[in-house]
N, C-alpha and C positions, 0 to 999 in steps of 0.2 A: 349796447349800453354796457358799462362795467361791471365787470364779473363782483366787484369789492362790493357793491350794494347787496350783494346777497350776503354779507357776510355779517351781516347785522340783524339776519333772523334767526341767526342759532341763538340758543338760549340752553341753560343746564337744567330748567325747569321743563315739566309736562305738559301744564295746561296755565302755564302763566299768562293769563289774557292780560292785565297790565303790561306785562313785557310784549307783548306779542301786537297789543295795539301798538307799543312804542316803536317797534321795526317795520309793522305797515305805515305809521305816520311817517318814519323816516323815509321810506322806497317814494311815501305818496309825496314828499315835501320837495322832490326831486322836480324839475320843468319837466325837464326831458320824457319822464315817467308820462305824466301829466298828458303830456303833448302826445304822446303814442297811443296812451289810454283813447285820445279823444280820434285817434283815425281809427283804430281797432276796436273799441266797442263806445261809440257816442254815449248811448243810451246812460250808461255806467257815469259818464262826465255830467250828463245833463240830470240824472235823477238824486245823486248821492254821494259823488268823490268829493266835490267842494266843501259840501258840510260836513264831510266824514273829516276831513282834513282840519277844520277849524274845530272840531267837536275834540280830535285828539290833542290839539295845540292846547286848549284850553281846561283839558282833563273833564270836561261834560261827559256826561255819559251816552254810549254810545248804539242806537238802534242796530239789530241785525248787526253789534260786531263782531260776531264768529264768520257767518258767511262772507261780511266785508272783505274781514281781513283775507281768508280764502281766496276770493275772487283776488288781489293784492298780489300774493305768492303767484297765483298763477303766472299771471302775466310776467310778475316780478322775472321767474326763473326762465320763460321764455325769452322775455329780452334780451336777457344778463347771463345764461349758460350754453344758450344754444346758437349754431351758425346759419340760423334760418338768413336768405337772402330777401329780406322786405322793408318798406320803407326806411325812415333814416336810423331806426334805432337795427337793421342789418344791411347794412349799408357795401358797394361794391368795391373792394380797391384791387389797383392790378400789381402781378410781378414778374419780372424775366428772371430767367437763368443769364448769370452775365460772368463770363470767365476772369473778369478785370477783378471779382472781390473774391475775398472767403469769407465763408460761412454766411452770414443774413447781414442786410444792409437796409436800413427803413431810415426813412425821410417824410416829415410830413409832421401834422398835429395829433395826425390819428382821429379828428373829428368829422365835422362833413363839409367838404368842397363845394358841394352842388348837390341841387337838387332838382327833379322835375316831377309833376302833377298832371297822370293822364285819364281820362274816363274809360271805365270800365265798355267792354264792348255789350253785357250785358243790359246797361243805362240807353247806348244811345236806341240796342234794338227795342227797349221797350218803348223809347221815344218814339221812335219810327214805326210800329204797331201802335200807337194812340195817333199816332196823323193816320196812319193808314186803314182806320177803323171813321174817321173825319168826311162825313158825305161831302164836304168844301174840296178834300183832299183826293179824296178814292178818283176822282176820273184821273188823278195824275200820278197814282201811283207804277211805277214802274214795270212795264210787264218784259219779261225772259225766260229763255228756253231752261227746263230743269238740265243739270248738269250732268243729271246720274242718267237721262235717258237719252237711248241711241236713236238719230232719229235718220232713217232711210226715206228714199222715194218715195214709198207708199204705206210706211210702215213706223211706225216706234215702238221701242224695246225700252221696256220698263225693269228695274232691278225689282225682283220680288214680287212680281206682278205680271199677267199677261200683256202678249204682245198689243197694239193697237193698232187698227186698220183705218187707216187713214182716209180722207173725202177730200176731193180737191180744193171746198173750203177749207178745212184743217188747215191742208196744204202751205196755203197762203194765208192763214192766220200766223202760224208756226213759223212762213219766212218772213211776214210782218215784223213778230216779236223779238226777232234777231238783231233788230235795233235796238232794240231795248226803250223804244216810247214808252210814254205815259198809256194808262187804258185806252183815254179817249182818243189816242191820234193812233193807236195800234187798230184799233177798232177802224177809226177813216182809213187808213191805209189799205187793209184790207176789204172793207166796202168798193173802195176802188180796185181794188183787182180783182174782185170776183164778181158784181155788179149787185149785192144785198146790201141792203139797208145799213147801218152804222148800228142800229138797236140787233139787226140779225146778228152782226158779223160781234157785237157784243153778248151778246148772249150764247152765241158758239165757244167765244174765247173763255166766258165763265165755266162752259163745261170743258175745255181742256187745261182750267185750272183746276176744277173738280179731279178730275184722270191724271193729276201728276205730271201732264205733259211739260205745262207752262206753268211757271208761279207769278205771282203777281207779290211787288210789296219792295221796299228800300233795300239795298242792300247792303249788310254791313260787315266790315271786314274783320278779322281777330287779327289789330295790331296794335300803333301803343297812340295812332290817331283816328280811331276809328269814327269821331264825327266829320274828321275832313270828307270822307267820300259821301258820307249822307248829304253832307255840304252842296259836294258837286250836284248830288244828282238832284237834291232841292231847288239848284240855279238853275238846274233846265226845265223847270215846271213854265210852262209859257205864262200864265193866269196870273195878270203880274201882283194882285192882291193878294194870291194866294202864298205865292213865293215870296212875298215881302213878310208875310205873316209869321211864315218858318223859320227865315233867316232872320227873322228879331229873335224869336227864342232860342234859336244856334246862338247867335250875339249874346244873349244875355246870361245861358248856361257858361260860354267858353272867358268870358269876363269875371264870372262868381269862378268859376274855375283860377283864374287867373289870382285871385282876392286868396284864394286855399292856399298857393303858391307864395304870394307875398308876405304870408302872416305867419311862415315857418322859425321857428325859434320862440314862439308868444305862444302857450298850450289855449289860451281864453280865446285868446283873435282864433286861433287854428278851427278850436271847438265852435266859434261864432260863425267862420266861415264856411266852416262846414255846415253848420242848420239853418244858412242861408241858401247854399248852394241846393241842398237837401229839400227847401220848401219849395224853390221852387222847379224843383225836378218835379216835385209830386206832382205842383199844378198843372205841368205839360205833361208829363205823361199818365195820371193820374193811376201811377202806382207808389208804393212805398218808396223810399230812398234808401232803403237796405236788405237785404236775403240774408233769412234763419240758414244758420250751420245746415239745417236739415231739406233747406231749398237748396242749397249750394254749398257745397266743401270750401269754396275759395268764390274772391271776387264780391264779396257781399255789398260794399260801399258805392256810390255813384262813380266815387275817384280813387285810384290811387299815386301811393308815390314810392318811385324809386331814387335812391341816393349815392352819389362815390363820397366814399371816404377820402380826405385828404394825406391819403398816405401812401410811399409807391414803395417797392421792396423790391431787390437784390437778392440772389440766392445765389452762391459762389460754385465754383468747379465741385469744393472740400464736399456739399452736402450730398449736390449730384451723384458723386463718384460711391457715398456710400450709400444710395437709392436704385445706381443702377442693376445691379444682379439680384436682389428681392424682389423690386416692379418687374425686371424681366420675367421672372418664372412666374409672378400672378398671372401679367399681361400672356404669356403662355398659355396657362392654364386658361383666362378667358376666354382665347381664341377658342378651343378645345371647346370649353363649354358654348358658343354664340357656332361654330360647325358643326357639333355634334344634334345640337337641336334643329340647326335647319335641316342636318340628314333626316331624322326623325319625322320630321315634321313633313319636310318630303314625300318621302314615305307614306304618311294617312294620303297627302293631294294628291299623290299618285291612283291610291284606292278610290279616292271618292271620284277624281277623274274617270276612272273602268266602271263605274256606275250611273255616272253620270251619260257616260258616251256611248251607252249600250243601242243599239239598232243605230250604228254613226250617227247619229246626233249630233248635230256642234254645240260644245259648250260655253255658255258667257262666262265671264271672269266671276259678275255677280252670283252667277249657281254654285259658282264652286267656295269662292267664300261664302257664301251662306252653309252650307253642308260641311265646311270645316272649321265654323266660329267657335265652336267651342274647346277644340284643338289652340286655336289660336289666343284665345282668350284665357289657355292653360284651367282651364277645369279639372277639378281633381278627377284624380283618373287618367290624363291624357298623357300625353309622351313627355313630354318636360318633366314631369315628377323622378320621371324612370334616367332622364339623364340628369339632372341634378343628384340622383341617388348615385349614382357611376362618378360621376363628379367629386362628392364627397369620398368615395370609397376611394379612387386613388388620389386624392389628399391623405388620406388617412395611413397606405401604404409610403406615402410619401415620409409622412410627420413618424410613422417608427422608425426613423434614421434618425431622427432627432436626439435630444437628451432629455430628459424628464428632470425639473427643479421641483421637489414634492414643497418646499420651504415657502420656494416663490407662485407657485402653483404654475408655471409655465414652462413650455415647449420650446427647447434653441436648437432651431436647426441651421446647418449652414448650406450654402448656396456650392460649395466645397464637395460636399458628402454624397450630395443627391448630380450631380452633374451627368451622371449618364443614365443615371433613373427617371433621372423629372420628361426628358425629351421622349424616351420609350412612353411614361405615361400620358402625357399630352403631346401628342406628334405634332409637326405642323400643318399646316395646309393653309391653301388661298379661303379668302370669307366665304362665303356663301349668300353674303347678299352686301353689297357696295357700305352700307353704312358698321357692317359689322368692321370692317376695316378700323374705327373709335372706340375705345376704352375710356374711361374717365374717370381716373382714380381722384378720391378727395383725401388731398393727404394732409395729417398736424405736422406741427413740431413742438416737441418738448425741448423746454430749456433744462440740461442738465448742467451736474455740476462742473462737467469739463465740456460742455458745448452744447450738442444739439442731438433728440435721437427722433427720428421719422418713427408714424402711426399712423396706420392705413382707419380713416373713417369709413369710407365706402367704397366699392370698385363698381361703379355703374358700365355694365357690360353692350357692347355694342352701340354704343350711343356718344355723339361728342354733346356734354353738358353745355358748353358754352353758343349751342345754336338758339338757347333762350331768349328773345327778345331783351329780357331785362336787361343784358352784358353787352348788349350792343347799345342800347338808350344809355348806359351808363361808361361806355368804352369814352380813350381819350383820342382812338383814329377809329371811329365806325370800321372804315374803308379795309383798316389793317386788317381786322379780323374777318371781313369778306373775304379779301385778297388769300389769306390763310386758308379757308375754307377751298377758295375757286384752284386754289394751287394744290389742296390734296383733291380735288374733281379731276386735272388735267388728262389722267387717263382711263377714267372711268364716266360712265353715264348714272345716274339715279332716278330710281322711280320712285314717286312717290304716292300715298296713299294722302288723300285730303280729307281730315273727319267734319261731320256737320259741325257747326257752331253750337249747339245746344247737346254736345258729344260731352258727358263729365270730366273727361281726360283732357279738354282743349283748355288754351289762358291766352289772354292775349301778352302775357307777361312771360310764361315758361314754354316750355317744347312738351307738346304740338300746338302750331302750327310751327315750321322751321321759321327763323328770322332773316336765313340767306338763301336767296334763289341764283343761280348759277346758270348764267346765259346760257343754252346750246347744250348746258349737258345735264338738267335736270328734267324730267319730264313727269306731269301729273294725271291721275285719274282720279273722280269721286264717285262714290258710292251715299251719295246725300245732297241737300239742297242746296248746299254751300257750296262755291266755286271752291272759293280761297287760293287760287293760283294769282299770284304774282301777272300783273296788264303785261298785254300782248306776247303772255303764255298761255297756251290750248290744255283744260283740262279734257281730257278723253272720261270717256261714262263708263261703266262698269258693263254696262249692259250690251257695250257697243264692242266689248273686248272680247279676242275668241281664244281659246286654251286648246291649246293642241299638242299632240306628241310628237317629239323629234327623236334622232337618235342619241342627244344626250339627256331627255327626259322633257319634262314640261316648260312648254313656253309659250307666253302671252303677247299678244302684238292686238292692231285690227284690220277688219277686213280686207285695207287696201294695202298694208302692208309696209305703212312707212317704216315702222319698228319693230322689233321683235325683243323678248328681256326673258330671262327662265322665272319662270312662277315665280321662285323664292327673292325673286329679286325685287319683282311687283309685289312681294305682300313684304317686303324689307321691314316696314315699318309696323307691322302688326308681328312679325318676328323680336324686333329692338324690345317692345314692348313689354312682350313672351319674356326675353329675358336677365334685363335691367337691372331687375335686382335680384338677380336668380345668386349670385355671388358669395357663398360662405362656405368656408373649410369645412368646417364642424356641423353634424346634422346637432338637431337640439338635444338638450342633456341636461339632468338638476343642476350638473355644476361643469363646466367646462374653462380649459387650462386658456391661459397667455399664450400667445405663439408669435414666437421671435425669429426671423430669418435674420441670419448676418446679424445687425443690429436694429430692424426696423420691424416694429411689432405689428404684425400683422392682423392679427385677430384677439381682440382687449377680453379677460377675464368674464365669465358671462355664467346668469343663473335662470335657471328656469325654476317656477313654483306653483301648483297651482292654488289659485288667489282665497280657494279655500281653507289653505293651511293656515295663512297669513290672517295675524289679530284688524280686525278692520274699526275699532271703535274711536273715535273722532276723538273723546276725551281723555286715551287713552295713549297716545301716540309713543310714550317712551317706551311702552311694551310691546311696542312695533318694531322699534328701531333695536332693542333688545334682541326682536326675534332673528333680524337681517345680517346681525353683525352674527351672531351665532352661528347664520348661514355662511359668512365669510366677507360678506358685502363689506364694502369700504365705506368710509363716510362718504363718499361723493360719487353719486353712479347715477345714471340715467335708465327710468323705464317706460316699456312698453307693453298695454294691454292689448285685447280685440278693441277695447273699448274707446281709447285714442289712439289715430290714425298714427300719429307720431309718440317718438317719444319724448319725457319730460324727467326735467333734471330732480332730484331728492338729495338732500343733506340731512345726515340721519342726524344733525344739530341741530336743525333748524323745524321748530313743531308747527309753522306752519306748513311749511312744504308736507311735512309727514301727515300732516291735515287734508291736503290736497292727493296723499297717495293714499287715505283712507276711505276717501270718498271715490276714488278709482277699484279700489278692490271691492269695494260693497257694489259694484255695476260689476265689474268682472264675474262676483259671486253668482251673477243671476243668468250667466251666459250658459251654453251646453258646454260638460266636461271638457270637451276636443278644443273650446275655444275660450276656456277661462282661467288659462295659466297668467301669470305674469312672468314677462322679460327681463332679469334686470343688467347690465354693463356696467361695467368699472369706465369712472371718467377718467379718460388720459388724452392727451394730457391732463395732469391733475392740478388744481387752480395753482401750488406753489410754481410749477411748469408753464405757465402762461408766458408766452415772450411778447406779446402786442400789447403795450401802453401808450397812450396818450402824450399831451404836453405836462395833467399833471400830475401824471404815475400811476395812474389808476386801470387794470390789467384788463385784456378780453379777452377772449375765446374768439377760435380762428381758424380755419380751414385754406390750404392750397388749391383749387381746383383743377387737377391737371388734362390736360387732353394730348395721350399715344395715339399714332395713325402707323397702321401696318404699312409698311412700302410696300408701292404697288408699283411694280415695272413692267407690268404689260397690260390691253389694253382689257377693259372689261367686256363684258360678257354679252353686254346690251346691243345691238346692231343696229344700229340707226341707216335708213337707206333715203338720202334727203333725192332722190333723184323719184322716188314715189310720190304718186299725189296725196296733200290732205285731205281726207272726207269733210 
């Protein structure tokens, strides 16, 4: 949404609640606003924004309008300053680098092109848990082999659990379920081949649901149609009333679904659609139609929606050429830091391997992540602290080559100066696990007076940002950006780790789960009851994997040997994770400088405080913004506490916002000392810098999302041996 609606909450006054209602009726008088409100918090549309809207129109007085307004700002400054990537008010457009233009090229309205409305995977698994809790239902629910456990001749290997000794009925329950029937026919099938009863061969199969072996239940996938496969597996219910039952309520969810979709641009239809949609979710699966922040970080709604903006962008040789030796030495330095941690990290799997294999024992893959999760999970204390400390320090060697501007409070360094320093500091070397090969820088641009100057927003270290489901539902050639991905795979193999579906860190909108699967050279293992591999790919179990020592260190395959991949390469993705956003110059500090390479600022002006210094009284806000500027703070910077996950935009003009960072420092206040500083960052680009406008001039805030691939000319490390059998 545009940046210009924020610009009507500053005020010269403190606690002018006149003015202050006048700039929330204005943000509220907005559709657009309206419309967002009602897929981001309903409740808000249906208890109070329509009257709060006609109560300010009409100067009536106004219930709860301090909090109103608050709640107003929030949203407000989320919309309208930040480059969150979610429905239509952060909407997705694409850009090339194209040598035909200079400088920036846009085309378009700047509005939205398109839109689509998909169900949350969360929705349809609670659907499918109230059929499958259904006595009509339960003889047909699904039965299959868990994914996480290894299942031998005589034997299954549990993650985290003992082994189990298997009975020839087992046996044949176990290759029954391999089909994946409903109860009741996995149940006959196996009566048939062992000669027990259907109630025997039932009642065995209950207890190797009990033991983990086999799960029972629908299964649903984290992507952006996850009722199509409930779909499927609903058509194969034989019991034709029962299956006619289901498929009406798929029918009449994907139809009110459909109804969400149509009524995009009307906030009243959107909000109607949606407490249609919403009722009758409840009645099938007789839970809420929406998850507290505190059940769930994300994903709260039955549905959501992602958007492409109607706009396409050009970026010339001219910008390029002054991006490329600054991104090179970050992208340097990331490497450094994404090999320097899998050395590290190495290192402990090495130790817990020697403990683990003591009296030769063979080790599962599952023993050994378990014994070094909290390594991997970066817990304070662990090795990643000690290399991000190393990290910073030679940045810091780096940055005294620089020049110090005490005026501007920033660091210029040039790419000139350091040129045989920066390489000693950060050597090169091959990844250490196939995905470390992607950086993803998120870069701005400022419109300056004589053109354009690059601002690094984030460097997401080892990870390609754009494997997110939402970039491909939103891409204008899906195919392209497979093709892209399969083309940086051609000489490498990937392993990948699959988290359960109920893992906090999965979306079926962002990464993880990846959105591109890579024929022949992508391979999976899970440690949980989610497949999640892509049909007629084999996820391998954890439990079924063996670690062994070679002479260049540890490496993971299973017993028959089709493959073999070094540890670090099998836990790749709990590495990416490690350290994503491990990425800054600068350790923390009450006040830290600008730092400019060449001409592209790499790391923006930044304050640390703890939240106890800082005045927190709601009616008091100008002696807040008094205190901030004294600190040095600009009028327009972005913070962050423990207390919100992200950060959020403050205009120290604008008293409600300062309202909403009063009420953040009073939660700050109550945290333990080590965790109740506040963050704050200079915004920059800064709103007169905005270059992304509309058709009718009205500015946004805007991010590049770039994705570097280290070239890789030879082949990876993974050994695939297709001449061994599958287990």
């Amino acid at each position: 949404m545009p940046f210009d609606w924020l610009a009507g909450l500053s005020s010269d006054t403190d606690v002018d609640a006149e003015g202050q209602s006048v700039a929330a009726g204005r943000v509220m008088s907005e559709p657009r606003f309206v419309e967002a409100l009602a897929w981001q918090n309903p409740a808000v549309v249906r208890s109070w924004l329509a009257k709060h809207v006609k109560a300010a129109e009409s100067g009536s007085p106004l219930r709860r309008s301090g909090y109103r307004q608050a709640v107003i700002g929030r949203y407000a400054q989320r919309y309208c300053a930040k480059n969150d990537t979610i429905g239509f008010f952060g909407p997705v457009a694409w850009a090339r680098f194209d040598e035909s233009v200079n400088g920036l090229r846009a085309s378009g309205s700047g509005r939205i092109r398109r839109r689509s409305v998909h169900f949350e995977t969360w929705a349809v698994e609670a659907l499918a848990a109230a059929w499958q809790a259904d006595p009509e239902v339960a003889a047909h629910v699904p039965i299959r082999l868990n994914p996480a456990v290894s299942f031998e001749e005589r034997r299954a290997r549990r993650p985290w659990r003992g082994d189990v000794e298997l009975t020839t009925r087992q046996r044949a329950l176990i290759d029954a379920a391999r089909a994946q029937f409903g109860l009741g026919e996995t149940s006959k099938v196996a009566a048939a081949r062992t000669g027990c009863t259907e109630a025997e061969a039932e009642r065995e199969l209950g207890a190797l649901v009990e033991a983990g072996l086999v799960l029972a239940g629908f299964v649903v996938p984290l992507d952006e149609q996850p009722e199509i496969a409930l779909r499927h597996q609903v058509s194969r219910i034989a019991d034709d009333a029962v299956r006619s039952r289901l498929l009406g309520v798929l029918d009449d969810l994907d139809s009110l679904r459909g109804d969400v979709a149509e009524a995009a641009g009307d906030p009243l239809a959107v909000h109607a659609a949606l407490e249609r949609l919403g009722g009758t979710f409840t009645a099938a699966a007789a839970v809420a139609a929406g998850r507290t922040k505190q059940e769930s970080p994300r994903g709260r709604t039955v549905v959501y929606q992602d958007s492409r903006r109607d706009l396409d962008v050009m970026v010339g040789p001219d910008l390029l050429d002054g991006l490329r030796a600054p991104l090179g030495l970050l992208l340097d330095s990331a490497s450094w830091l994404a090999s320097e941690t899998g050395s590290a990290v190495g290192e402990v799997l090495a130790g817990c391997y020697r403990s683990l294999s003591r009296g030769s024992r063979e080790v599962r893959l599952s023993e050994l992540y378990f014994s070094a999760a909290d390594v991997l999970a970066g817990a304070e204390g662990t090795v990643v602290h000690e290399v991000v400390d190393d990290f910073r320090a030679r940045w810091a060697e780096l940055l005294r080559h620089g020049r110090r501007d005490g005026d501007l409070d920033e660091i210029r360094l040039s790419t000139e100066d350091v040129a045989r320093l920066a390489p000693a500091l950060f050597p090169a070397g091959e990844p250490a696990w196939t995905a470390a090969r992607y950086h993803s820088p998120d870069l701005m641009l400022a419109r300056t007076g004589d053109g354009y100057r690059w601002v690094l927003g984030e460097l997401h270290v080892a990870m390609n940002t754009l494997e997110s489901r939402l970039f491909h539902t939103q891409a204008d050639d899906r195919t392209e950006l497979n093709a892209a991905v399969a083309a940086d795979m051609s000489m490498a193999v990937r392993v990948i780790a699959l988290q359960p579906n109920d893992s906090p860190e999965v979306s079926p909108r962002t990464y993880p789960p990846l959105a591109v699967h890579v024929s022949d050279q992508y391979l999976y293992w899970s440690f949980g009851e989610d497949s999640g591999a892509p049909e007629q790919s084999r996820t391998w179990p954890a439990a079924g994997l063996l670690v062994s020592q070679r002479a260049g260190g540890l490496v993971v395959g299973p017993p028959c040997g089709t493959w073999t991949a070094p540890v670090l390469e099998v836990l790749g993705e709990f590495l990416s994770a490690l350290v994503v956003d491990r990425f800054q110059l600068l350790p923390p500090a009450p006040r830290r400088p600008r730092v400019v390479i060449d001409d592209v600022v790499v790391s923006r002006r930044s304050w640390r405080v703890p939240a106890g210094d800082l005045p927190c009284d709601a009616t008091k806000v100008a002696v807040l913004a008094d205190v901030l500027r004294a600190l040095g703070v600009p009028r327009h910077a972005f913070v962050r506490t423990a207390v919100e996950n992200k950060p959020f935009y403050v205009d120290l003009d604008a008293p409600l916002l300062l309202r909403n960072l009063s009420r953040v420092l009073r939660l700050a206040r109550e945290l333990p000392p080590e965790r109740g500083h506040v963050d704050i960052v200079e915004m920059s680009p800064a709103p007169d810098e905005l270059w992304l406008t509309d058709d009718a001039a009205q500015r946004y805030t805007s991010e590049f999302r770039v994705i570097a691939v280290h070239d890789l000319s030879a082949p990876g490390a993974v050994a695939v041996d297709p001449t061994r059998g599958q287990e």
